[in-house]
C-alpha positions in Angstrom: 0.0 0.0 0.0 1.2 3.7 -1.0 0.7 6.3 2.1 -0.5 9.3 0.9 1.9 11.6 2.5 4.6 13.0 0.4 6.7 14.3 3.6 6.7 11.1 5.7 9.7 10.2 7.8 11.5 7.8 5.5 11.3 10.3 3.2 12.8 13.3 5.4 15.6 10.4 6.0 16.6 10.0 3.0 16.8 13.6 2.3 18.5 14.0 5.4 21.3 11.3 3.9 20.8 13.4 0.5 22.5 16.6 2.3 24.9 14.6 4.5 26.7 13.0 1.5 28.0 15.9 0.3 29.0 17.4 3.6 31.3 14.0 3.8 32.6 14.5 0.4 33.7 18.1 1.5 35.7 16.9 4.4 37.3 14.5 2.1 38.4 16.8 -0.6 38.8 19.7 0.9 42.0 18.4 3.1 44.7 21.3 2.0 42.3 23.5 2.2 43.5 26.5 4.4 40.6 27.0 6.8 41.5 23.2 7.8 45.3 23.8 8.1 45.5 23.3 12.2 43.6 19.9 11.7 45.4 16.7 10.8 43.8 15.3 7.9 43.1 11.9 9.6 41.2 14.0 12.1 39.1 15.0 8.8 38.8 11.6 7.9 37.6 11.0 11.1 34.9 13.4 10.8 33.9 12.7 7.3 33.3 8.6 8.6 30.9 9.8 11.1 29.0 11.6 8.8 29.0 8.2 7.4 28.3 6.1 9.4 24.8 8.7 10.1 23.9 8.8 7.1 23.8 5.1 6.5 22.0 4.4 9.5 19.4 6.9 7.8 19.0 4.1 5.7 18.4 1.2 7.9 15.7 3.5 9.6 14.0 4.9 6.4 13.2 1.4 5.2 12.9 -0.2 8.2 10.0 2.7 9.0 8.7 2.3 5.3 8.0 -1.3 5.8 6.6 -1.3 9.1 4.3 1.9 9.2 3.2 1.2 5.8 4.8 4.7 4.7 6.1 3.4 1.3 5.7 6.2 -1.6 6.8 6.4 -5.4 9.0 9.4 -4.0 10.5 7.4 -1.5 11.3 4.6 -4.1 12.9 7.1 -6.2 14.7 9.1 -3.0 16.0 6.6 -1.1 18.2 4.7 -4.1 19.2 8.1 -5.4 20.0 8.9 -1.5 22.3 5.8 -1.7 24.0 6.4 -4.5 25.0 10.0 -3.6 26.1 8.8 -0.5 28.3 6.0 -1.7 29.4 8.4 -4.7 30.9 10.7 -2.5 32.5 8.2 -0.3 34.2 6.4 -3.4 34.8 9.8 -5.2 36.7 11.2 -2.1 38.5 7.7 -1.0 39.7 7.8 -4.8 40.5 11.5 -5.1 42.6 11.1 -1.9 44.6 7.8 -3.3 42.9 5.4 -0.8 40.8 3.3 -3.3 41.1 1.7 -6.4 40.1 4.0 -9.4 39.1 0.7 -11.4 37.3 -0.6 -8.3 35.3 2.7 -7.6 34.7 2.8 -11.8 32.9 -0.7 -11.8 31.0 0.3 -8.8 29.5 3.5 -9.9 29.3 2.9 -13.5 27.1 0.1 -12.4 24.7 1.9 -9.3 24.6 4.8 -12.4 23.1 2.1 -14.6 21.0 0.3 -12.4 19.6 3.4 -10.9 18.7 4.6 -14.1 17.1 1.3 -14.8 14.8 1.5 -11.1 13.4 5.0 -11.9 12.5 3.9 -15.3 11.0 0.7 -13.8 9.1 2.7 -11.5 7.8 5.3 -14.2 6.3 2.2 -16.2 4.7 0.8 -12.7 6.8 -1.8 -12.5 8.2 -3.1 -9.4 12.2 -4.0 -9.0 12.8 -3.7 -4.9 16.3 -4.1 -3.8 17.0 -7.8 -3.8 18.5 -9.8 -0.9 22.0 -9.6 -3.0 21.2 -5.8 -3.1 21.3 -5.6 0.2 24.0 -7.4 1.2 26.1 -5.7 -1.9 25.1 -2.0 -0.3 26.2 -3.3 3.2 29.9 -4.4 1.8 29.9 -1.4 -0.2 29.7 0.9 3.0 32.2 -1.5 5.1 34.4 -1.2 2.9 33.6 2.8 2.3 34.5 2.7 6.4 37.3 0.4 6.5 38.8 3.1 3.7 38.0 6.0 5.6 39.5 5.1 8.6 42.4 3.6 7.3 42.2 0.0 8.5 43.4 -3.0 7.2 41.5 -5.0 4.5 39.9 -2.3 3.1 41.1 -2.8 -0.5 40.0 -6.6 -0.2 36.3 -5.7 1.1 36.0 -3.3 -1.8 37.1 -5.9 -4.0 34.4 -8.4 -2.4 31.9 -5.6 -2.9 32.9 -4.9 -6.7 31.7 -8.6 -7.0 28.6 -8.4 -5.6 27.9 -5.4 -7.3 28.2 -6.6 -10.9 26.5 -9.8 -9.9 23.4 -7.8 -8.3 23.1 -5.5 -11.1 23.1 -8.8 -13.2 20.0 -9.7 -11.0 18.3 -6.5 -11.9 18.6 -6.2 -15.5 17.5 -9.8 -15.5 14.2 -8.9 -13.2 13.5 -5.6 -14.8 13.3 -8.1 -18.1 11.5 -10.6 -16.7 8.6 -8.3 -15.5 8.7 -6.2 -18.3 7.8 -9.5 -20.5 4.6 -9.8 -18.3 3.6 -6.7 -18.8 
């Protein structure tokens, strides 16, 4: 069922996580900048990981709240995958920008959540539904481990982005096969 209200509280989420992912990619980028010279960059980093880690708990709650309270909307199905992406666009961008992450790695990644997202808005314009799939999930949860492991610096962060590459490409694989199977039946 679709709740009438535009403005609900998954939706204010996800446009809370909307604003916070370019405040992260800020404190990434902007490292020499002089109004942050008497901070040590890993302080920054620091900073930029809680911002994070905020904003992706904005998406447990959102959907958690959507499923629950019955608060699901076409808005929301278009925010809160667009909300996602910016967030782990700007985590990727700045690792990459700053030399922590694999440019080929971050390429695959994005060149695919660019693709599929297009594909899930058009899905939704034609009134079809593609929800995030279990592997969806799983692949968004890697993806922001590894988007943490990177920001802080720890060890095995190339290797979880790796693992997250892979389930990337293999979950996009599950929605351009779902987005043709249910445009067959339509």
């Amino acid at each position: 069922m679709q709740a009438s209200r535009l403005l609900n509280i998954p939706n204010i989420l996800a446009f809370i996580r909307l604003l916070l992912a370019p405040l992260m990619f800020f404190f990434l980028v902007n490292q020499d900048a002089s109004f942050f010279e008497d901070i040590h960059s890993s302080w920054l980093n620091y900073i930029a990981a809680f911002i994070f880690v905020v904003a992706s708990a904005t998406d447990f709650f959102d959907g958690y709240i959507a499923r629950t309270f019955d608060q699901i909307t076409t808005l929301g199905k278009i925010l809160d995958p667009l909300a996602d992406k910016m967030l782990t666009l700007a985590g990727f961008l700045g690792l990459m920008i700053l030399g922590s992450a694999s440019s080929w790695a971050i390429f695959l990644i994005l060149t695919r959540e660019l693709f599929i997202t297009g594909l899930r808005v058009s899905a939704v314009a034609e009134g079809i539904d593609i929800s995030a799939s279990w592997m969806g999930k799983v692949k968004t949860v890697v993806q922001m481990i590894a988007i943490g492991f990177l920001l802080m610096g720890w060890p095995g962060g190339e290797i979880i982005l790796w693992f997250a590459v892979l389930l990337t490409l293999y979950s996009g694989y599950e929605y351009v096969r779902d987005f043709f199977k249910a445009t067959q039946h339509n």
